[in-house]
N, CA, C and O of each residue as an XYZ file, in Angstrom:
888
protein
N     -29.014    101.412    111.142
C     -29.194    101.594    109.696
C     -30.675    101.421    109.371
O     -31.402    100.557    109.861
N     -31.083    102.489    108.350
C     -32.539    102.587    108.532
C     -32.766    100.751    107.425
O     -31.876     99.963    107.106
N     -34.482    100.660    107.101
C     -34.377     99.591    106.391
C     -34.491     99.833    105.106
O     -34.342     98.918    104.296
N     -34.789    101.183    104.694
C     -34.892    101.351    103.123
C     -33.414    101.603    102.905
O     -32.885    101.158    101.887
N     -32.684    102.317    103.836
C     -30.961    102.502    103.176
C     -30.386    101.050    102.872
O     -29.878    100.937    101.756
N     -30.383     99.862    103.727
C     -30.439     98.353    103.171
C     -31.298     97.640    102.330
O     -31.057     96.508    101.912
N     -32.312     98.303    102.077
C     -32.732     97.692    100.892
C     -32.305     98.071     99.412
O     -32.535     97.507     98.343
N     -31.744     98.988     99.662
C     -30.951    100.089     98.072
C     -29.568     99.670     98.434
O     -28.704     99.806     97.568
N     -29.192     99.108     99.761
C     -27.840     98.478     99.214
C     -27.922     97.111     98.721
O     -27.250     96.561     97.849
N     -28.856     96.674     99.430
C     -29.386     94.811     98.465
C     -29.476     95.174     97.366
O     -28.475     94.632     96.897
N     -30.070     95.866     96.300
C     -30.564     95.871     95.129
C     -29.185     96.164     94.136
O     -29.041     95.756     92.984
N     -28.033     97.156     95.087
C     -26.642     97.585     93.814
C     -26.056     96.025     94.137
O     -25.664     95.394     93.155
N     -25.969     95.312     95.593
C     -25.437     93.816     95.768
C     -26.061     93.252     94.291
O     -25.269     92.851     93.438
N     -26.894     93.247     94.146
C     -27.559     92.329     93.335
C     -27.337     92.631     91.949
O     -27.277     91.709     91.135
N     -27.190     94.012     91.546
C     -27.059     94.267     90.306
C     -25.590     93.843     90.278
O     -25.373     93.197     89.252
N     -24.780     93.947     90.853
C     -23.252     93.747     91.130
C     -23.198     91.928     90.723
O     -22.428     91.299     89.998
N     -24.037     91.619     91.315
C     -23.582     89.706     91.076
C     -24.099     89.447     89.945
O     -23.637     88.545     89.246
N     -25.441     90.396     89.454
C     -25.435     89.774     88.081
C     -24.583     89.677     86.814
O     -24.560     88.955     85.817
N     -23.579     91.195     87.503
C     -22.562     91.744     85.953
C     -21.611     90.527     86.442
O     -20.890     90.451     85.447
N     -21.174     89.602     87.256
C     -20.058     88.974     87.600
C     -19.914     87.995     86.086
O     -20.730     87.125     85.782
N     -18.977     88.279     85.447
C     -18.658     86.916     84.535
C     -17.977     85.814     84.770
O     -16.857     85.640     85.250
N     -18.896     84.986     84.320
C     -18.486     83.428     84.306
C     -17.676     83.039     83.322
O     -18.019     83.019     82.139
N     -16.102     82.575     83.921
C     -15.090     82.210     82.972
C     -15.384     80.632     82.839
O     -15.781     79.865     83.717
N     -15.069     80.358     81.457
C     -14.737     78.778     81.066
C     -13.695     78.202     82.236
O     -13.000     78.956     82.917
N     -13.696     76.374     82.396
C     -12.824     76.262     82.995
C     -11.278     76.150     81.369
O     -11.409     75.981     80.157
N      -9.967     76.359     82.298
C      -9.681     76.169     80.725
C      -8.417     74.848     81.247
O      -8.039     74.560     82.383
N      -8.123     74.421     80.267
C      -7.858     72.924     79.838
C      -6.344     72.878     79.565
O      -5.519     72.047     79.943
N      -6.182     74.023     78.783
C      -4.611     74.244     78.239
C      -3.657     75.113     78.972
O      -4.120     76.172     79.395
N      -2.270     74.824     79.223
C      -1.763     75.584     79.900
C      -0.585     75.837     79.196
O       0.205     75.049     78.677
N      -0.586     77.245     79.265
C       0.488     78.221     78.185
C      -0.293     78.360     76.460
O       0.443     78.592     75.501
N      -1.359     78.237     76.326
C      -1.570     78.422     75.002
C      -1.214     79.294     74.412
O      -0.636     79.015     73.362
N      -1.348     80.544     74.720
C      -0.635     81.945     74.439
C       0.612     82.106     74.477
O       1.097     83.228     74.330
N       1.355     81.028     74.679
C       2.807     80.815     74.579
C       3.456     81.923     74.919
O       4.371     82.519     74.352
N       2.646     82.221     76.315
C       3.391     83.864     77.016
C       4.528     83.064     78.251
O       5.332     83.593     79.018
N       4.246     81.874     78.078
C       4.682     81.288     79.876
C       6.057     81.121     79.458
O       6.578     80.738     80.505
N       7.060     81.172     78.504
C       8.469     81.200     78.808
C       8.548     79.501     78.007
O       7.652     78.877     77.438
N       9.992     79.130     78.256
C       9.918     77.988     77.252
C      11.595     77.691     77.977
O      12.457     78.402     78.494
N      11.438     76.244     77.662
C      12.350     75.129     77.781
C      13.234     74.079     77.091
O      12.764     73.552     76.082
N      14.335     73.747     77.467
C      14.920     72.986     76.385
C      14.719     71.403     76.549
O      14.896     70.702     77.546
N      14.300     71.067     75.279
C      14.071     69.190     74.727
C      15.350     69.238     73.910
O      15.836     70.128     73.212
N      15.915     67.484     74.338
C      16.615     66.859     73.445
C      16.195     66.033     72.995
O      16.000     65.486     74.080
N      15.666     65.042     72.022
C      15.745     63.965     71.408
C      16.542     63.648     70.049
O      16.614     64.352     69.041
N      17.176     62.270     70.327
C      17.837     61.431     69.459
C      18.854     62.638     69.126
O      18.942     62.873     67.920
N      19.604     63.412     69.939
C      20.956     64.074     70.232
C      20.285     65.050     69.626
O      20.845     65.190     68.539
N      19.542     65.685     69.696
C      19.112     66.793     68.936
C      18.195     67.949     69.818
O      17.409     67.637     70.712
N      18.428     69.133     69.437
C      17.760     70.207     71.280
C      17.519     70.703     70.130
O      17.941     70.632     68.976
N      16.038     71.687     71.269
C      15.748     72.410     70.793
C      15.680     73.120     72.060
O      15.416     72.278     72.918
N      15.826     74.584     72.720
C      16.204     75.234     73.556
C      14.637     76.173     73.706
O      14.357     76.590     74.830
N      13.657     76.470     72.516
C      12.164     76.617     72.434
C      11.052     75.821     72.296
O      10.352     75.875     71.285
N      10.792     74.989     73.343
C       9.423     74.236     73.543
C       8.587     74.914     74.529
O       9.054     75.034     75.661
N       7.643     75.290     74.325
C       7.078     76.052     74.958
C       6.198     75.558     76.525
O       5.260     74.770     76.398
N       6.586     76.095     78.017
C       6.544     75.401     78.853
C       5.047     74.718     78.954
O       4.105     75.200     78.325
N       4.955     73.983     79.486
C       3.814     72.855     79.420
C       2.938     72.267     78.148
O       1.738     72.053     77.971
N       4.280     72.091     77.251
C       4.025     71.464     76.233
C       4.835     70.455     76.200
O       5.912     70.750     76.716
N       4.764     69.005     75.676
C       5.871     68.393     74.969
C       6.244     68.442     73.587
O       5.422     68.604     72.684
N       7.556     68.295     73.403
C       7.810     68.090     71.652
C       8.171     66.912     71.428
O       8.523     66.072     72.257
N       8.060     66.766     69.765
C       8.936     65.137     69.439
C       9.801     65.662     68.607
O       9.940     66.859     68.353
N      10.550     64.515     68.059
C      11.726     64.538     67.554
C      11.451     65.409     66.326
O      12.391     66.202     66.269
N      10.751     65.593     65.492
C      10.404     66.433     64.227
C      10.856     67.669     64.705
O      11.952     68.106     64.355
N       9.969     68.397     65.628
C      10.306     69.438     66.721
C      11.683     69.771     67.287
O      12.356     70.777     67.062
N      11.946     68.807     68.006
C      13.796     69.393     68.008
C      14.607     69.105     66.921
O      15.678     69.683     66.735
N      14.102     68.134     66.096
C      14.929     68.517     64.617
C      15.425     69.708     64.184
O      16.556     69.737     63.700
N      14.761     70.704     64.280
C      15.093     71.399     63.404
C      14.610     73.339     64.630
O      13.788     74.199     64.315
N      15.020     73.328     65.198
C      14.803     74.616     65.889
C      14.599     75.919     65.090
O      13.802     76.836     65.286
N      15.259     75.801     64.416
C      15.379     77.785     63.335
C      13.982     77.061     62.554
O      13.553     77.942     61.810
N      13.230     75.998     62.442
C      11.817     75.968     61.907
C      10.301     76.026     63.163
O       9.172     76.505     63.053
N      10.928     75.369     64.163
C      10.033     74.852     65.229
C      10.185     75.499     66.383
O      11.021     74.983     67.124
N       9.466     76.801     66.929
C      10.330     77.867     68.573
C       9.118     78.611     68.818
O       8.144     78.771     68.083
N       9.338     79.011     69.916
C       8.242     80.329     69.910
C       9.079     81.215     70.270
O       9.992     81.224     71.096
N       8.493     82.265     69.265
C       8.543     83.818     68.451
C       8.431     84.918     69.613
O       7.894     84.620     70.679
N       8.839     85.918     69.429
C       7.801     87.139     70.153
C       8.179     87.877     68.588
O       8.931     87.556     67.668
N       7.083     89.208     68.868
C       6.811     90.410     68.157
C       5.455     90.843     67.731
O       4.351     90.567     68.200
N       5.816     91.611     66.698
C       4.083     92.055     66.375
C       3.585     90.863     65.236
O       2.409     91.004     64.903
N       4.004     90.193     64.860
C       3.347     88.885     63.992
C       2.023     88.046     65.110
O       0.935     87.592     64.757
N       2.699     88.087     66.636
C       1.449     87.456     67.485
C       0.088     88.062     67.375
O      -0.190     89.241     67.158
N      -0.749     86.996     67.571
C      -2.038     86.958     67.138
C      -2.601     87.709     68.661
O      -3.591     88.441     68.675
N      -1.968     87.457     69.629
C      -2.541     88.208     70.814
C      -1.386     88.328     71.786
O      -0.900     87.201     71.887
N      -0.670     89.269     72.614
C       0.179     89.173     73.652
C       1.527     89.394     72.267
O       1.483     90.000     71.197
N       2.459     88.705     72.836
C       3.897     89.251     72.129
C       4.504     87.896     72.140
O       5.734     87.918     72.178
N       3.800     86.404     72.110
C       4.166     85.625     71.747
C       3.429     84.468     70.909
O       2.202     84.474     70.810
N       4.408     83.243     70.170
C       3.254     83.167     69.546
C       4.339     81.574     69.003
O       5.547     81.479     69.218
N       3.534     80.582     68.345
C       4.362     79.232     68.173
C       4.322     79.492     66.328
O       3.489     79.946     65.543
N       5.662     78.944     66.217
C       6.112     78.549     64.884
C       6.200     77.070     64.777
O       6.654     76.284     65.609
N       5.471     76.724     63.114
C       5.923     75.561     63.580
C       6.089     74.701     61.957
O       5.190     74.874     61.135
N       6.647     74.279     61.793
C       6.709     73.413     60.103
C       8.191     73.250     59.580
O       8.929     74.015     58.959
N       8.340     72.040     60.035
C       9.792     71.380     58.607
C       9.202     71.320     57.513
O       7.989     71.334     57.304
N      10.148     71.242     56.710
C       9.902     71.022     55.281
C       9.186     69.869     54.798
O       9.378     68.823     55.417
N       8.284     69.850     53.672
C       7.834     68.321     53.443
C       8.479     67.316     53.258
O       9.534     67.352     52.624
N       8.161     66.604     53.587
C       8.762     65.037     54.087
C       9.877     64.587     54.666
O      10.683     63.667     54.527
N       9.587     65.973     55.705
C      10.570     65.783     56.795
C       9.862     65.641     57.998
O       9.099     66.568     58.268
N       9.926     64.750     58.746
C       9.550     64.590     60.089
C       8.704     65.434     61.000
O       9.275     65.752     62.043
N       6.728     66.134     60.757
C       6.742     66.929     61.190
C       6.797     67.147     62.706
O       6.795     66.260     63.559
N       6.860     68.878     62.963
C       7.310     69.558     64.128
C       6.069     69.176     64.802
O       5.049     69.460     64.175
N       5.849     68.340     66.435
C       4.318     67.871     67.247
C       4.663     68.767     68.310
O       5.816     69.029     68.652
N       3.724     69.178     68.766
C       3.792     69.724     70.351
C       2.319     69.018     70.758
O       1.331     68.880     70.036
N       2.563     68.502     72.565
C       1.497     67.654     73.005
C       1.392     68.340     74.263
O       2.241     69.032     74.825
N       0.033     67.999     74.679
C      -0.521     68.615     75.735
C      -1.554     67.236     76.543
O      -2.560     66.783     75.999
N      -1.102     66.824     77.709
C      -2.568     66.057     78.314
C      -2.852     66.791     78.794
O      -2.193     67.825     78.901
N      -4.507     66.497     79.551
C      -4.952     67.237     80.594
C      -5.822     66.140     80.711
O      -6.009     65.135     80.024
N      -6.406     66.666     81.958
C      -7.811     65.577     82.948
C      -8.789     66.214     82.632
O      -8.867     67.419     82.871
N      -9.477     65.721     82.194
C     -10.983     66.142     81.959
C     -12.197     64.590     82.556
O     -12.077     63.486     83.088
N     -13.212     65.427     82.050
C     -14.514     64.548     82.907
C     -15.065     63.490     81.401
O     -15.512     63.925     80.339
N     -14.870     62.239     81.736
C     -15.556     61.784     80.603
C     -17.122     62.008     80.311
O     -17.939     62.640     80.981
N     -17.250     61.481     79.419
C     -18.498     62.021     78.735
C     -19.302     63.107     78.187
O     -20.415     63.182     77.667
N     -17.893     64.335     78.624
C     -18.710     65.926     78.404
C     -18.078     66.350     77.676
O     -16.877     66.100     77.582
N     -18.886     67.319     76.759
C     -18.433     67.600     75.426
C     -17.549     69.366     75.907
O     -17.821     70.322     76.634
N     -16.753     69.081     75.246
C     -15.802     70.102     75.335
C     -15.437     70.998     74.184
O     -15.006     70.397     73.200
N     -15.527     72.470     74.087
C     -15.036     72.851     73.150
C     -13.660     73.626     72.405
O     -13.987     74.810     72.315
N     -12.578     73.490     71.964
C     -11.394     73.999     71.699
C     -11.038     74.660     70.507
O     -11.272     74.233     69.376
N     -10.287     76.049     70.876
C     -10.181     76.906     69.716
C      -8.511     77.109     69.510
O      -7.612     76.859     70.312
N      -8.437     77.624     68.217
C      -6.729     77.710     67.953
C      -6.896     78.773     66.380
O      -7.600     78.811     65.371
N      -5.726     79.536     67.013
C      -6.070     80.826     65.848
C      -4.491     80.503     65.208
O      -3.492     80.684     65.903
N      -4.420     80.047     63.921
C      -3.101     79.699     62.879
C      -3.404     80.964     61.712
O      -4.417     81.577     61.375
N      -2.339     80.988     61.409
C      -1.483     81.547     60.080
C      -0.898     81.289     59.452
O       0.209     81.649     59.850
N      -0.790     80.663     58.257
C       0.281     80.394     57.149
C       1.441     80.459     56.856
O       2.297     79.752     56.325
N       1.266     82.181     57.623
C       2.600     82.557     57.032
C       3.160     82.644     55.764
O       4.305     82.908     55.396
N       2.364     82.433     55.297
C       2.968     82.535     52.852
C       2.709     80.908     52.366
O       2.834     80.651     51.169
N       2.384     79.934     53.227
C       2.197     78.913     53.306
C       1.183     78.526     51.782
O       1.500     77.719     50.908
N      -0.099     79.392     51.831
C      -1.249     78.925     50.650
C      -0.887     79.796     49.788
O      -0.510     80.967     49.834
N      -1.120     78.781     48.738
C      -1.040     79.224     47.346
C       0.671     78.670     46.689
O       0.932     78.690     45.486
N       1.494     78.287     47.584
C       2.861     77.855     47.118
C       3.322     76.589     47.514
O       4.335     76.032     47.091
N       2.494     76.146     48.383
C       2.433     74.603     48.803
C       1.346     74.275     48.978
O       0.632     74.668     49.901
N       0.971     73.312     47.909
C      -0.196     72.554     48.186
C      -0.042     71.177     49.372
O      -0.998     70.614     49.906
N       1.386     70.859     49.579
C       1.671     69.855     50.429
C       1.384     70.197     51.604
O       0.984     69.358     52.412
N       1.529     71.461     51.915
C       1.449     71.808     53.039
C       0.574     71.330     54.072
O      -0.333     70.639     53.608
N       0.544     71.474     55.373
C      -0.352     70.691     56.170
C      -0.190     71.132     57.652
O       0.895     71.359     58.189
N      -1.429     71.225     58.250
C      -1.548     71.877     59.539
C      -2.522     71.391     60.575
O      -3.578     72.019     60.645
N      -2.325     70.273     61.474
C      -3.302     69.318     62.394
C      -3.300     69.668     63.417
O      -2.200     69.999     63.860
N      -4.617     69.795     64.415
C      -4.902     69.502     65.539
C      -5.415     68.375     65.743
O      -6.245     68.000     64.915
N      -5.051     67.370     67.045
C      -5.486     66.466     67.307
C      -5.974     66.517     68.401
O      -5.542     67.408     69.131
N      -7.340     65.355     69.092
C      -7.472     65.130     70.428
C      -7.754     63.488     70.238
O      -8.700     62.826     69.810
N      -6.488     63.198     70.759
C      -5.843     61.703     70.825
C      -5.583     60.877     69.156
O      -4.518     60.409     68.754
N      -6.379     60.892     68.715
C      -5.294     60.370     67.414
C      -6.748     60.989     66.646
O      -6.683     60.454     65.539
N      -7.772     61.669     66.658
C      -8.688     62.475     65.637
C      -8.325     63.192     65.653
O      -7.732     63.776     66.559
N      -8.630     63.577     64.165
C      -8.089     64.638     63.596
C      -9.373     65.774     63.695
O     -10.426     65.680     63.064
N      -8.985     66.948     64.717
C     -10.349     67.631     65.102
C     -10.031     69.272     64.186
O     -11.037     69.982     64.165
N      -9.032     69.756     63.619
C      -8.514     70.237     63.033
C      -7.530     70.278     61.858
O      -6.356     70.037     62.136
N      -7.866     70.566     60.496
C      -7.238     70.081     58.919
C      -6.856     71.037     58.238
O      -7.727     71.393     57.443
N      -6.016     71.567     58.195
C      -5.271     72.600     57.383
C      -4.463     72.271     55.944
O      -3.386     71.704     56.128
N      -4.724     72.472     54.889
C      -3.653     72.664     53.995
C      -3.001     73.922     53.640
O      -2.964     74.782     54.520
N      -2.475     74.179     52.490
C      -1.399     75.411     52.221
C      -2.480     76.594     51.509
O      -2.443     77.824     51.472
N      -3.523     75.489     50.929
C      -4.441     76.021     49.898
C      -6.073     76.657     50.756
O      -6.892     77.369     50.174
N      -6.217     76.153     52.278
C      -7.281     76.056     52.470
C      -6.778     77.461     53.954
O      -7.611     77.648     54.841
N      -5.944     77.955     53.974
C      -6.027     78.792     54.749
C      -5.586     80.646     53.666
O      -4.812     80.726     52.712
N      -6.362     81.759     54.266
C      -5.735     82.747     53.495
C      -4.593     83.596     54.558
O      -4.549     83.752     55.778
N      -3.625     84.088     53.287
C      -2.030     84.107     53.227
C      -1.834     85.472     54.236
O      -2.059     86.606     53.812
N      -1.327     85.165     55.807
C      -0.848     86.109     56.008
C      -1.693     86.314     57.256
O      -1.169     86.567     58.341
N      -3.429     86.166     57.034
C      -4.362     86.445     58.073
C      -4.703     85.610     59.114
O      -5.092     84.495     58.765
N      -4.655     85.895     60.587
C      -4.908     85.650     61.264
C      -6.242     84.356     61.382
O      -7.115     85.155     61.044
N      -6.818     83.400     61.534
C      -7.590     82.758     61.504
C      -8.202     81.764     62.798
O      -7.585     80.754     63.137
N      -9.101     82.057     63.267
C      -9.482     81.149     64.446
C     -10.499     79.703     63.923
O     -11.565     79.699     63.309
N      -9.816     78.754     64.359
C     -10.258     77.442     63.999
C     -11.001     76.343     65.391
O     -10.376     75.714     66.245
N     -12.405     76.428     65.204
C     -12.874     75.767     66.043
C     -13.026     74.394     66.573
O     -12.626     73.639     65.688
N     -13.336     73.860     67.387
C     -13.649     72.420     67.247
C     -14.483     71.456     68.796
O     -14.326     72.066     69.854
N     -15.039     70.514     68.879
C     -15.437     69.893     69.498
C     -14.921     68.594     69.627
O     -14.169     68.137     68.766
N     -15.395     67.684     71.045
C     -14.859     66.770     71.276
C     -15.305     66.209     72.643
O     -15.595     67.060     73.485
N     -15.404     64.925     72.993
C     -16.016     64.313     74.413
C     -15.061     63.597     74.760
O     -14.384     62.823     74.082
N     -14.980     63.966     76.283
C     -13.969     63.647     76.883
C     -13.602     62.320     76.980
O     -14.050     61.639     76.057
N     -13.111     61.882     77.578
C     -12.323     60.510     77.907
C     -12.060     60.267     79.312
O     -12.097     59.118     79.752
N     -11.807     61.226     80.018
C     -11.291     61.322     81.708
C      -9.910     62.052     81.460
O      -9.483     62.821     82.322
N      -9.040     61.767     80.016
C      -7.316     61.895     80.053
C      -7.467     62.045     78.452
O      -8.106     61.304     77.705
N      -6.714     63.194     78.116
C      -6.778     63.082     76.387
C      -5.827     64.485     76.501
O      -5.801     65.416     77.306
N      -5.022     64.133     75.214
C      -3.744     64.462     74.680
C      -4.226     65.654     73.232
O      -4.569     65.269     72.114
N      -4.138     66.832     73.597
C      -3.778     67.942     72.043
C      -2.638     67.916     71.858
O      -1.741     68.129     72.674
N      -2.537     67.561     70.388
C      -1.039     67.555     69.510
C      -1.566     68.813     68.409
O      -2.697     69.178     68.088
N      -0.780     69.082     68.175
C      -0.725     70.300     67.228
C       0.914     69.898     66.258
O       1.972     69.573     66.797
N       0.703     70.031     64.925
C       1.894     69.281     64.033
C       1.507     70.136     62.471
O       0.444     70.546     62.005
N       2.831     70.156     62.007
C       2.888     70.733     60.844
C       3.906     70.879     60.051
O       5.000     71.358     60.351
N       3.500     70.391     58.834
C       4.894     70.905     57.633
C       4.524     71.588     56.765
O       3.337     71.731     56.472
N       5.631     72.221     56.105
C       5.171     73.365     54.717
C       6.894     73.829     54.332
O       7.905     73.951     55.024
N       6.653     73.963     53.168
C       8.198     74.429     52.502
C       7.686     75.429     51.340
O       7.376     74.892     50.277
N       7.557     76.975     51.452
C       8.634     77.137     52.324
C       7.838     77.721     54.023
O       6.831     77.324     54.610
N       8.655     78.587     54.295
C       8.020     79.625     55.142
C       7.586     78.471     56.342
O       7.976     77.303     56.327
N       6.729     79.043     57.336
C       6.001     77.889     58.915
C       5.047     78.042     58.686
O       4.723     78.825     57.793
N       4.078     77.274     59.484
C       2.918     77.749     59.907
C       2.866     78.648     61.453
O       3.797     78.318     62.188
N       1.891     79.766     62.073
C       1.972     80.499     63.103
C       0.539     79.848     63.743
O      -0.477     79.475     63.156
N       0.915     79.866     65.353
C      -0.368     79.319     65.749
C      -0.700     80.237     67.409
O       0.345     80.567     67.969
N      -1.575     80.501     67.909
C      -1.370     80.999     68.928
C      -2.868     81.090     69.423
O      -3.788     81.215     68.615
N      -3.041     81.032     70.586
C      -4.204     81.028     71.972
C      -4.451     79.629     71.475
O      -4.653     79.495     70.268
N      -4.458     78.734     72.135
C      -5.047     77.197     72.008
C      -5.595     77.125     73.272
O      -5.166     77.568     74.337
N      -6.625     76.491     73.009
C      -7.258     76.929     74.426
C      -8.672     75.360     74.267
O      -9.060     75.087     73.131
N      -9.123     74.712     75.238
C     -10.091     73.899     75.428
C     -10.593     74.199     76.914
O      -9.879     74.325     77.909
N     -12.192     74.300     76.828
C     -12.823     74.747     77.869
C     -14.239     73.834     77.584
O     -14.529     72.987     76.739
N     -15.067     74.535     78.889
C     -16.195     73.580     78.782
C     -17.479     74.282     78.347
O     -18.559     73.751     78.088
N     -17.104     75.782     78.311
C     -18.391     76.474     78.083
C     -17.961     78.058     77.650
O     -16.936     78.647     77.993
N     -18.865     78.476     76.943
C     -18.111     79.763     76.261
C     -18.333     80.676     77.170
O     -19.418     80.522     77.731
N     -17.515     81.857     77.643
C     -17.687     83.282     78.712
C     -18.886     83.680     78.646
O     -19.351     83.896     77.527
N     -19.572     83.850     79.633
C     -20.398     84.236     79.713
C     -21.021     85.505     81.103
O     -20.415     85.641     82.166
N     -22.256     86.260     80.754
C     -22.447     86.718     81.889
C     -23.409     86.192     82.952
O     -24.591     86.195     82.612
N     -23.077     85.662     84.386
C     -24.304     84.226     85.114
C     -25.442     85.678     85.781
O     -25.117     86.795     86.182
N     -26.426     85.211     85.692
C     -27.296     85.971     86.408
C     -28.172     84.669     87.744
O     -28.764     83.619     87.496
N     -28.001     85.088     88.589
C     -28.226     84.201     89.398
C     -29.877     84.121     89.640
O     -30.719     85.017     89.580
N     -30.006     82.741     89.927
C     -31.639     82.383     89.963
C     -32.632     83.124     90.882
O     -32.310     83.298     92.058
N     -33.774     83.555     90.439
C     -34.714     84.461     91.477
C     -34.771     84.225     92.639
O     -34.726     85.018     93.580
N     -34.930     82.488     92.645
C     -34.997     82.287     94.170
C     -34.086     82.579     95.389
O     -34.266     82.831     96.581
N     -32.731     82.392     94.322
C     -31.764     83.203     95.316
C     -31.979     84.623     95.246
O     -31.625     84.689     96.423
N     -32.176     85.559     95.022
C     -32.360     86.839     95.212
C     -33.374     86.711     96.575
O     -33.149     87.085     97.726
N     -34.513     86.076     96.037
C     -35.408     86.089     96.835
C     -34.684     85.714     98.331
O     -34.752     86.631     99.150
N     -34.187     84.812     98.658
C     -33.545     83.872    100.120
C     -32.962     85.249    100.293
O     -33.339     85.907    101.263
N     -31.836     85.895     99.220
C     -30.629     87.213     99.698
C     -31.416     88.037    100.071
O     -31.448     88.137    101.297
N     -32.215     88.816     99.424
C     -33.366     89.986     99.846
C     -34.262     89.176    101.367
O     -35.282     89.865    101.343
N     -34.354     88.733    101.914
C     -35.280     88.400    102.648
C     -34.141     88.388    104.033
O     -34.593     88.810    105.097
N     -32.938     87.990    104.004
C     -32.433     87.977    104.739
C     -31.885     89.274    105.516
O     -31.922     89.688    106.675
N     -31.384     89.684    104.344
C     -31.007     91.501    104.264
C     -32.003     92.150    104.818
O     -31.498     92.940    105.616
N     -33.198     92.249    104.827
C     -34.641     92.984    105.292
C     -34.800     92.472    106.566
O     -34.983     93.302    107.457
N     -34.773     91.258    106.875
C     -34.713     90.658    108.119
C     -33.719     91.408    108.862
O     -33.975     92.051    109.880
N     -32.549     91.306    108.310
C     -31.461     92.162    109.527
C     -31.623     93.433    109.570
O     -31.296     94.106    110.548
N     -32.121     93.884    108.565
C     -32.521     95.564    108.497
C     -33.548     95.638    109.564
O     -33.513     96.721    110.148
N     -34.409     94.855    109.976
C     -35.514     95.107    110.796
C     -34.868     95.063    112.659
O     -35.160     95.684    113.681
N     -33.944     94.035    112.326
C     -33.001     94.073    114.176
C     -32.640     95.124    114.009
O     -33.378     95.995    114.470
N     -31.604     95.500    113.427
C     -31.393     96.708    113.539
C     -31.655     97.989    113.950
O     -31.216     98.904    114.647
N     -32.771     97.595    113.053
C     -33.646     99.298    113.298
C     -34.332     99.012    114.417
O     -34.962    100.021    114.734
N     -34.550     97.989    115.292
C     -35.048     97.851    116.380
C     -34.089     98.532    117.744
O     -34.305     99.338    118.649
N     -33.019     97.749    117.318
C     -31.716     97.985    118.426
C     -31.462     99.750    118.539
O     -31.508    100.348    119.614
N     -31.119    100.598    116.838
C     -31.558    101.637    116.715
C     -32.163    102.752    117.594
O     -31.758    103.625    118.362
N     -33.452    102.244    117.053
C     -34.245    102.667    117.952
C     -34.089    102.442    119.786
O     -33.586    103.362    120.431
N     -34.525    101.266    120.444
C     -33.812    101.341    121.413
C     -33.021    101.817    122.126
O     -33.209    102.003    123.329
N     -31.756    102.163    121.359
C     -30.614    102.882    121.792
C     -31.009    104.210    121.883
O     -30.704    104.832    122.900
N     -31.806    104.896    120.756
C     -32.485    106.297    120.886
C     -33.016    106.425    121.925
O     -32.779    107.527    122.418
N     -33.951    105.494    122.800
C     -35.027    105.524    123.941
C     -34.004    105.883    125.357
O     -34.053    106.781    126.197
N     -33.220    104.887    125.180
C     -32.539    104.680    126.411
C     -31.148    105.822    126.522
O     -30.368    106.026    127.452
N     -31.242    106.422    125.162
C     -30.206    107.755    125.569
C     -31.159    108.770    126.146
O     -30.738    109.856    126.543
């Protein structure tokens, strides 16, 4: 192989690793509430939709025809999607999540809710994310608009072990919630450092040069 035909294949290598995207690590599992779902009982009471690698509490299997995950075109992404709200001052519907994370590093978590008809007819209404008992997410009936899709951001430093609860009541109608997701860094595209190019290109040229030695050689001795 000559050494300029390896040096024009180093250079598409290289353009190739720069397009590579760098995914977040992610934190939540099933946020998209695509992964299928399971049945909870508490205090004699099931609910047959908890969505898998979530827990529920008793608010939650209270009342199933309020608290399940959905499919159809109402999902915010994919064909599924969490419902969630008893009536006021009824026991609200929690779903919990731990995960392991690294203490001390700041983490960031997103969650896209809907009302559902919720604002403007209940001011009681109410819609929380938590990470461990802060409240990193605050919803009322009045502070979300009716119907639209909405992505709600938030931050937070780890602990080593920390718990998302997600909880809600409203009368009438649910609240809709879907992609919950905590990661450590937003998608991005990595372009790798010069010096590595430099070490990759140098090596590549190096073998291009045996080569074309051996090459050659082989030409002599035929």
């Amino acid at each position: 192989m000559k050494r300029a035909a390896l040096a024009t294949l180093f250079l598409a290598f290289v353009g190739a690793i720069a397009a590579v995207p760098a995914y977040a690590d992610q934190f939540i599992v099933n946020g998209g509430f695509e992964g299928g779902v399971y049945s909870s009982t508490i205090n004699g009471y099931t609910n047959t939709s908890v969505p898998v690698g979530w827990t529920a509490n008793y608010g939650y299997d209270l009342f199933p025809q309020y608290n399940n995950v959905e499919s159809g075109s109402s999902a915010y992404d994919g064909n599924y999607y969490l419902v969630l709200g008893n009536d006021d001052g009824q026991p609200a519907g929690e779903l919990s999540q731990t995960f392991t994370d690294v203490s001390g590093t700041t983490y960031s978590g997103s969650i896209w809710v809907d009302d559902n008809g919720a604002g403007g007819q209940d001011a009681n209404a109410f819609f929380d994310v938590l990470i461990g008992s802060v409240d990193v997410v605050s919803l009322t009936g009045t502070t979300q608009t009716t119907g639209t899709w909405t992505d709600y951001t938030f931050t937070f430093t780890g602990t080593g072990s920390d718990t998302l609860t997600i909880e809600g009541d409203t009368t009438p109608s649910e609240w809709y919630a879907d992609d919950v997701s905590v990661s450590t860094e937003t998608v991005s595209t990595v372009t790798p450092e010069p010096s590595s190019f430099l070490l990759l290109g140098t090596g590549l040229l190096g073998l291009a040069g045996v080569l074309s030695r051996k090459f050659a050689q082989s030409q002599t001795e035929a």
